[in-house]
C-alpha positions as CSV (number, residue, x, y, z in Angstrom):
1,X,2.2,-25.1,37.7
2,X,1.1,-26.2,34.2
3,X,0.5,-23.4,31.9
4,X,-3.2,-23.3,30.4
5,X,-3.1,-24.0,26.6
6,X,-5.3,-20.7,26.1
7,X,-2.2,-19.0,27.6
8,X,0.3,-20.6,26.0
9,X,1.2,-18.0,23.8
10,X,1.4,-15.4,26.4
11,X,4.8,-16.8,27.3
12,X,8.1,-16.2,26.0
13,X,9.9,-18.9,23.6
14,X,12.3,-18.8,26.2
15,X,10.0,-19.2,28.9
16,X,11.7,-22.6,30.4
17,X,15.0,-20.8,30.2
18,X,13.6,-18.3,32.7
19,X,12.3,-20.5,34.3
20,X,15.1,-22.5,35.5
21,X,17.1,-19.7,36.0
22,X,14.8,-18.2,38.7
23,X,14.0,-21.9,40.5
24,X,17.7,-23.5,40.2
25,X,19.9,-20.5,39.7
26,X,18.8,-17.7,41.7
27,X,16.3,-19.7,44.3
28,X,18.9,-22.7,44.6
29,X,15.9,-25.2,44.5
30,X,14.4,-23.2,47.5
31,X,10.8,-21.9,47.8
32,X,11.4,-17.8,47.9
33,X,8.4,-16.8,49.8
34,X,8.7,-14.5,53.0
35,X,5.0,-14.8,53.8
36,X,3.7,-13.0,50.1
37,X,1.5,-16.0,50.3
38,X,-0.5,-15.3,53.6
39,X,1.5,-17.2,55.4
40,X,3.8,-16.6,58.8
41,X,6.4,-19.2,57.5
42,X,7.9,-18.4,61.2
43,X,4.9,-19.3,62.9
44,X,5.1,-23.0,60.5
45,X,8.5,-23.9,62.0
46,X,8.3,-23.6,65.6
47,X,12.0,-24.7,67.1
48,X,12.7,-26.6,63.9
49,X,16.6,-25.2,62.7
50,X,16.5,-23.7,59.3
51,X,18.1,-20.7,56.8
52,X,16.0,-17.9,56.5
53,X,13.1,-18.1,59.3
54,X,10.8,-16.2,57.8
55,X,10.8,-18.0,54.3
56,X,9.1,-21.2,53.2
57,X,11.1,-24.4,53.9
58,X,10.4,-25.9,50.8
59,X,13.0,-28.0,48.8
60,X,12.5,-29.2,45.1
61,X,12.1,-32.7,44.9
62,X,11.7,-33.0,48.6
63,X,8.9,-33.9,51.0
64,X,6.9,-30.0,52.2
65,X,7.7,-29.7,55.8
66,X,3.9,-28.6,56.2
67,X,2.0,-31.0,53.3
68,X,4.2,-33.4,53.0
69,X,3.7,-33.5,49.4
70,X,6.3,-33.9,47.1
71,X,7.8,-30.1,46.1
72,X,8.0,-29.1,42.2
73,X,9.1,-25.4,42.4
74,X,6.8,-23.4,40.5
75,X,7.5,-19.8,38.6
76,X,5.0,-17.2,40.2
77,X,4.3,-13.6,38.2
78,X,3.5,-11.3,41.2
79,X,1.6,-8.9,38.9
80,X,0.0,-12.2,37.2
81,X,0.6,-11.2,33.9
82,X,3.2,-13.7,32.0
83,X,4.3,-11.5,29.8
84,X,6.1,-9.7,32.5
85,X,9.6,-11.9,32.8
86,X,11.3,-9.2,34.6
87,X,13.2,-11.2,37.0
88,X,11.9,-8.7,39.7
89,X,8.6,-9.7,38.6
90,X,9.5,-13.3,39.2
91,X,9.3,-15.6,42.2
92,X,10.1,-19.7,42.7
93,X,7.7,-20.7,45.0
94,X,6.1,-24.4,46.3
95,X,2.5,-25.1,44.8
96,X,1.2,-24.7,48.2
97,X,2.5,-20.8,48.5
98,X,1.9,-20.1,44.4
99,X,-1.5,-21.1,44.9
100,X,-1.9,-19.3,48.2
101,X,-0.7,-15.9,46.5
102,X,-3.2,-16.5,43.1
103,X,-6.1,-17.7,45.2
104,X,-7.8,-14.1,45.5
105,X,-7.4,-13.3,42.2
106,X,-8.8,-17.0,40.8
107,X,-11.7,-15.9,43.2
108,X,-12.4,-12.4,41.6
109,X,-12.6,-14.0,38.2
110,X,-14.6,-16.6,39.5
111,X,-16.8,-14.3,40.5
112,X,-17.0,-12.6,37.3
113,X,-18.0,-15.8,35.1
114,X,-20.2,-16.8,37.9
115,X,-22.0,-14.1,36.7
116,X,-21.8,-14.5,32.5
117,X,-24.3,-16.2,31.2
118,X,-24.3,-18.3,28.1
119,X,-26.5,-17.1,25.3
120,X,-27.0,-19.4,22.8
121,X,-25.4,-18.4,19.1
């Protein structure tokens, strides 16, 4: 997922070093979730043959055996705090999972602007 310019700097210079390493080096181009999302990735598969059966089926590059969409790993930060890189910290995930796991939290800040208002300067 893109990183906001108004976090930008909240990554590492290295960042797409990390990155890489946790999507193509330790996730071998495989969504990691086992359901962190929401989701009973056994449940999605029904008979279908696969590794793991309780993690996401989704392949870089390839079509999302749920979506269909085309899959671009993404880095997730289960505390949601980019500045934490600790590889346990870390998680390559499918859009449709990444987004599954932030959507509370989007929701509680939501909630919080919702309530802001603008004064005028």
């Amino acid at each position: 997922m893109p990183i906001r310019p108004e976090n930008r700097e909240r990554y590492p210079p290295d960042w797409r070093r990390i990155s890489d390493g946790i999507r193509f080096g330790r996730a071998g181009g495989r969504c990691e979730c086992r359901g962190e999302c929401g989701t009973d990735h056994r449940a999605e598969l029904g008979d279908a043959p696969s590794w793991p059966r309780d993690r996401c089926q989704a392949v870089h590059g390839m079509p999302h055996p749920v979506t269909g969409s085309a899959v671009v790993l993404t880095v997730a930060h289960l505390d949601h705090t980019p500045e934490n890189v600790a590889p346990a910290n870390l998680r390559a995930w499918c859009q449709r999972c990444h987004n599954r796991y932030d959507a509370p939290m989007r929701r509680r800040h939501a909630r919080g602007r919702a309530g802001q208002l603008e004064l005028p300067i």
